[in-house]
N, C-alpha and C positions, 0 to 999 in steps of 0.2 A: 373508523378504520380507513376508509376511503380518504378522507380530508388529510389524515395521518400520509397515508401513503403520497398522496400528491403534494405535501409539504417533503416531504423526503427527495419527490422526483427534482423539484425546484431547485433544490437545495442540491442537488446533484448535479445538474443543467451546471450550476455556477462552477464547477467545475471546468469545465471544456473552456472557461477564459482563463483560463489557467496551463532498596529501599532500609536505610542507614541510621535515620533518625526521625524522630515522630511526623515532625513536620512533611519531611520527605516523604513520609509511609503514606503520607494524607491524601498526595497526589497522586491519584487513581486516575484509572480511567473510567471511573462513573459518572465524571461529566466530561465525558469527549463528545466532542462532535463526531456525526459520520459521513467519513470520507473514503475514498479510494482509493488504490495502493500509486495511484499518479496526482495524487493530491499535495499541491504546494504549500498549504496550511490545517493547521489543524489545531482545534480547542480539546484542553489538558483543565480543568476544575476551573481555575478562576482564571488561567491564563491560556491565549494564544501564541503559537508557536506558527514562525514563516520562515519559507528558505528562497533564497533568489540565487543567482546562481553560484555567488562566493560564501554567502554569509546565513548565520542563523538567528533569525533576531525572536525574540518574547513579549510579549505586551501583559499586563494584569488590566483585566477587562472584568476584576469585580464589580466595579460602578460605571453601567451602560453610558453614564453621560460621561464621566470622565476615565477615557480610555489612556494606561500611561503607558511608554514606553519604557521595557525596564533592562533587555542587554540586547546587543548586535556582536557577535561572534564571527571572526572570520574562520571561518572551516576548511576553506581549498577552494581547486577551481569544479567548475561542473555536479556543482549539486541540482538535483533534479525532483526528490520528492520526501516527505514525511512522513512516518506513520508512528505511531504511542501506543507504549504496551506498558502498564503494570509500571507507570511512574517514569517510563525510558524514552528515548525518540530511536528512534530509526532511522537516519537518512541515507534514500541511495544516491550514489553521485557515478559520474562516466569511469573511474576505474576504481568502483567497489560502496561499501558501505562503511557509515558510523556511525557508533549507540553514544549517545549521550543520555547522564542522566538528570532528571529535572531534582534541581535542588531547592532549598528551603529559596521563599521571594520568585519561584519561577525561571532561577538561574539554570541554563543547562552545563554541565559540567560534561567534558568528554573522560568516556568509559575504554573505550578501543575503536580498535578497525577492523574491516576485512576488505583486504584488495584482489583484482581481476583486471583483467586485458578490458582497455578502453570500449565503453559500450553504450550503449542505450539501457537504465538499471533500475526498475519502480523493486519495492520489497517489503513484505506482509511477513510478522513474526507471532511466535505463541511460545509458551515458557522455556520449551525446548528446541526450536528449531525456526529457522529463518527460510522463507523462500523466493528468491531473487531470481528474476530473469533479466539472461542479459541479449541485448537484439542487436545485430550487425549490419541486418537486410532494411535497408533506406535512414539507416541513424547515422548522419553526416559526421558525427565524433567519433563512428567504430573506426579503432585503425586497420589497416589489413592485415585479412586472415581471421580477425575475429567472428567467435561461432556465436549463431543463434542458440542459447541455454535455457535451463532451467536448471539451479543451484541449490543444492539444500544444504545449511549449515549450521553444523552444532552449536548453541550459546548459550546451553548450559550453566559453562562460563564462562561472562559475560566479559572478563577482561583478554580471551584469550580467542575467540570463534575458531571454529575448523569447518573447513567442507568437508562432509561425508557423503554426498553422491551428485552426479552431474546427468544432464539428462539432455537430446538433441531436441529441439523445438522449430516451429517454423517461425519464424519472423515474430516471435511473444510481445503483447505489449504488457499489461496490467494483470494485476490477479488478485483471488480475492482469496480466505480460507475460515471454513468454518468445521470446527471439530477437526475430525480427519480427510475433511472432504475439501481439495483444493480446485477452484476455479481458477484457468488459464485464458488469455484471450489473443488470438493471433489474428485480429484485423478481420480483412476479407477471409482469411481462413478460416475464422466461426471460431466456439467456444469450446474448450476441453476443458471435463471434468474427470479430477482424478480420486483415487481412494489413495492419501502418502501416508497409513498406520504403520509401514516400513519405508522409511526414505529410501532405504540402498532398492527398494523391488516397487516401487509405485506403480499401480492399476491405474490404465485409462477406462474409465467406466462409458464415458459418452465423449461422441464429439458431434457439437450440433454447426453446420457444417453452412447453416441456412438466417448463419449472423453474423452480424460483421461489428465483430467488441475489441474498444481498445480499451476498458476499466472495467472495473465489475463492483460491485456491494453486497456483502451476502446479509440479510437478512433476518437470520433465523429460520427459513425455509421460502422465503422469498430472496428471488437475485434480481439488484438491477443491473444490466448488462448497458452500457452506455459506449454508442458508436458515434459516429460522425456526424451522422443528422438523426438521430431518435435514438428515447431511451424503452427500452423493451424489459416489461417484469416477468419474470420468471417464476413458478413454481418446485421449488426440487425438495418439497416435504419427503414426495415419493421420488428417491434418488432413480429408480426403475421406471420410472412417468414424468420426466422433468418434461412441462409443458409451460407454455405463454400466455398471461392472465392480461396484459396489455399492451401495449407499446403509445408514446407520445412522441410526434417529431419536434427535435429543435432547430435552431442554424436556420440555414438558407435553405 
């Protein structure tokens, strides 16, 4: 368990440098990697998927020695991060999101959009609903006027997204969600955890006030919270006792 977990923290560290047809129904996400809602790549079964700032590119990395390159997608400008759910991508970029879906050979095919006032934009989804924050306070791409958010929006379906509720946030960076329990992180502002079983009324259950997270990773009742210089584990089995089972510093 130990050895497990510190393979995960590592694996996490590397971070901070940073369903239609049979075929298609294959690609799950039972072999992803685990990443973080600021995560510029991410492993989808046999393939990896990376975003740089314009484009989406895929590799099939079935055979570790021979890694091939198999599309490069231009997507727009200010892509920012990836995340895969249930055969889809995710990407947020500086004004909004887009779901593509992974098609047979690892090709991604674009599904839709959903747009928003220029921002700072990581975003974590589950079958029914997406959650997006958008940051204004020190994101050199917010334009003016834009709010620090938290967004939740219907995709249901998937070719059509709607926002059903907005919420005011301090300065958000990364989040994470597990079940009904969503992890926020706003920097030196510490960590909110919320209860969103109702998007339109979501509970703030905690806000730990005494960390300073800009990603998160939930676990299963473990969260890694990963800040600027150390990544700090979490226990939130007992969502009423979420306490700190280690911390490791990285960086400088």
């Amino acid at each position: 368990m130990i050895r497990n977990t510190l393979f995960l923290l590592l694996l996490t560290a590397l971070w901070s440098c940073a369903e239609s047809d049979s075929e298609a129904a294959s690609i799950s996400d039972s072999g992803s990697g685990v990443g973080g809602s600021l995560a510029r790549f991410t492993i989808v079964g046999d393939y990896l998927f990376t975003v740089d700032n314009n484009n989406l590119h895929s590799f099939d990395i079935s055979q570790a020695s021979d890694i091939r390159p198999q599309e490069s997608i231009f997507v727009g400008q200010g892509v920012e991060t990836i995340f895969p759910l249930n055969g889809f991508l995710f990407l947020g970029t500086q004004n909004g999101m887009l779901i593509y879906q992974i098609r047979p050979g690892g090709v991604p095919e674009f599904v839709s959009s959903y747009q928003h006032v220029i921002s700072c934009d990581p975003v974590v989804a589950n079958n029914q609903y997406a959650y997006v924050t958008l940051r204004a306070s020190g994101c050199r791409q917010a334009v003016a006027g834009a709010a620090d958010l938290l967004e939740i929006i219907d995709i249901s379906n998937l070719n059509n997204p709607q926002i059903v509720a907005s919420y005011d946030m301090d300065s958000p960076f990364g989040l994470g969600l597990d079940g009904q329990t969503l992890f926020l992180c706003e920097g030196a502002g510490g960590l909110k955890v919320f209860d969103v079983a109702d998007p339109q009324n979501i509970r703030l259950l905690h806000h730990l006030t005494n960390l300073n997270a800009i990603d998160v990773i939930p676990l299963g009742g473990l969260l890694l919270a990963i800040g600027p210089d150390r990544i700090v584990q979490l226990d939130y089995s007992d969502l009423s006792n979420i306490r700190v089972v280690s911390e490791i510093s990285i960086g400088v």
